[in-house]
C-alpha positions in Angstrom: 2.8 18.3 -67.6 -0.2 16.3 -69.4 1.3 14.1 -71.7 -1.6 13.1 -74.5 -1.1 9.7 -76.0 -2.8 8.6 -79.8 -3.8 5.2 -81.4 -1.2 2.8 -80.5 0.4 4.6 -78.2 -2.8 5.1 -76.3 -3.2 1.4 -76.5 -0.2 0.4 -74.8 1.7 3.0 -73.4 2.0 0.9 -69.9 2.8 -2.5 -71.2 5.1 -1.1 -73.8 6.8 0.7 -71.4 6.3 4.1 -73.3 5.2 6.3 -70.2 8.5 5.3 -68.5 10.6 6.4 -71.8 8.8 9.4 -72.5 9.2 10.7 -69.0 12.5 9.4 -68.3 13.5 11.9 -71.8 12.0 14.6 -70.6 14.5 14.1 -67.4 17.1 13.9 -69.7 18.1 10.1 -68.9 19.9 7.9 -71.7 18.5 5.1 -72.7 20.6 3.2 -70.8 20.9 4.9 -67.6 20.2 2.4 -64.8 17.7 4.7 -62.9 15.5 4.6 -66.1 12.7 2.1 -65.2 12.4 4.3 -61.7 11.5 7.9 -64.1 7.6 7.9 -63.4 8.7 7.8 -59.2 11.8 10.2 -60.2 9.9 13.0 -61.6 7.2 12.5 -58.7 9.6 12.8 -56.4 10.8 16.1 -57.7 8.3 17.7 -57.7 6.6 16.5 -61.6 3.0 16.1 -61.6 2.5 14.0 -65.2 -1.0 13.3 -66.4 -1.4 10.7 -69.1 -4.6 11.5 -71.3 -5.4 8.7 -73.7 -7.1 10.4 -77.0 -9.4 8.4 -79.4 -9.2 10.2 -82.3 -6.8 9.3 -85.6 -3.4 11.1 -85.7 -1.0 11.5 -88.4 0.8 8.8 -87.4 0.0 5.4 -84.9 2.7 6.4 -82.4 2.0 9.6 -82.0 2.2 11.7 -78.6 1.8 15.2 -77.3 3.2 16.9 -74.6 2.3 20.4 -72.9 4.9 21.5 -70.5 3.7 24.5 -68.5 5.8 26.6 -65.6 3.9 29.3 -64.5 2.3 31.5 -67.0 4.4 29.6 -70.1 3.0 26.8 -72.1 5.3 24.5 -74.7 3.5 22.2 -77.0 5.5 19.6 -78.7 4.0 17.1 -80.9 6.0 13.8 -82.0 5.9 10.7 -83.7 7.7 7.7 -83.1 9.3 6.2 -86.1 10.7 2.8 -85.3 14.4 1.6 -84.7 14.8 4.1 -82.3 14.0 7.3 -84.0 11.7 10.4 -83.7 10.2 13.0 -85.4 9.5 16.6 -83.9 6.3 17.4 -86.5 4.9 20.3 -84.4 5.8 23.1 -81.7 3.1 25.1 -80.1 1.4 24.6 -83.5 3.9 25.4 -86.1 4.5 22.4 -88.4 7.8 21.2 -88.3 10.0 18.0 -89.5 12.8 17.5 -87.3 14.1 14.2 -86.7 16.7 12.4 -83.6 17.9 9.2 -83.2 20.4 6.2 -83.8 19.9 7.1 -87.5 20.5 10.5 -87.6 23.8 11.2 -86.1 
């Protein structure tokens, strides 16, 4: 999995804590799951190999991050935005544009 980290994001994704979150989602932990600050060793030890790749070009948004998820021959490109108060925004998958949003706000 290379997980490819924009502007702010690429800025501070270790002091903000956002390489834990990201990867602790992709495990499918909840926000307040007690195992979530140990995700990064979690995923290692099962087997996870993560690569953080910190991009210098402008994005459409700050807070934006990219993920590619391979097993075997497939590939899965998700592209997403942080939107503050705990929200997110889906804007592309394996390059189709797309405007799908999750969090506290949009239950």
């Amino acid at each position: 999995m290379v997980i490819y980290l924009y502007e702010s994001f690429a800025e501070t994704y270790q002091g903000h804590g956002t390489d834990v979150a990201l990867v602790a989602g992709l495990l499918g932990m909840a926000p307040d799951d007690p195992d979530l600050s140990e995700a990064l060793k979690i995923a290692s030890e099962i087997g996870i190999k993560i690569s953080f790749v910190l991009k210098q070009e402008k994005s459409e948004h700050p807070n934006t991050v990219q993920l590619r998820l391979t097993k075997g021959p497939r590939i899965l490109t998700v592209t997403g935005i942080s939107i503050g108060g705990g929200n997110i925004q889906i804007s592309e998958v394996d390059g189709f544009k797309r405007a799908l949003s999750f969090g506290s706000s949009f239950k």
